[in-house]
C-alpha positions in Angstrom: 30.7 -0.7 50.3 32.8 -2.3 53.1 35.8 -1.4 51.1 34.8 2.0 51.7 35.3 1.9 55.4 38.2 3.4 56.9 40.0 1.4 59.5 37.8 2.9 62.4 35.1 2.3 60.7 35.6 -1.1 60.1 37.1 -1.7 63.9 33.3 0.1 64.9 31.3 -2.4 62.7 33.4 -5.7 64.0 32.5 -4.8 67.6 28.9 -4.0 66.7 28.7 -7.2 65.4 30.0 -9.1 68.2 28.0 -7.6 70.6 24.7 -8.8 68.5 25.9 -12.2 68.3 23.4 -14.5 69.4 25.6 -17.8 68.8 28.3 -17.2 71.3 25.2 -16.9 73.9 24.0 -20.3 72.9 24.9 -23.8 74.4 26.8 -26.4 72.7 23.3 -28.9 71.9 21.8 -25.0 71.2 24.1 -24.6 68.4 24.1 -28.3 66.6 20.0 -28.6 66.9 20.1 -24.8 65.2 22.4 -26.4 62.5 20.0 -29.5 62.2 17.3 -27.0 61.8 19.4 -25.8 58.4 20.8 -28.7 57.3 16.6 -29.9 57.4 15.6 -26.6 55.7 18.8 -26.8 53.1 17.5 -30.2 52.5 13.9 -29.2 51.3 14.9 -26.9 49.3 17.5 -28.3 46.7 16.9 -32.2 47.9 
């Protein structure tokens, strides 16, 4: 589908997406105990 979008349309979805970004809002400790969190859940699931 994204192959699809003209230029605009792809500039219009890349800022859309930055502006919902809830990582660049989050602290440096924020980011590695989030990535513990998947690395945890990651590990349940295919041990």
């Amino acid at each position: 589908m994204l192959k699809l979008f003209t230029t605009e349309q792809k500039r219009i979805r890349s800022e859309w997406r930055m502006k919902i970004n809830p990582v660049k809002e989050m602290s440096e400790e924020e980011k590695e105990a989030e990535v513990k969190k998947l690395e945890q859940i990651l590990a349940q699931a295919f041990g």
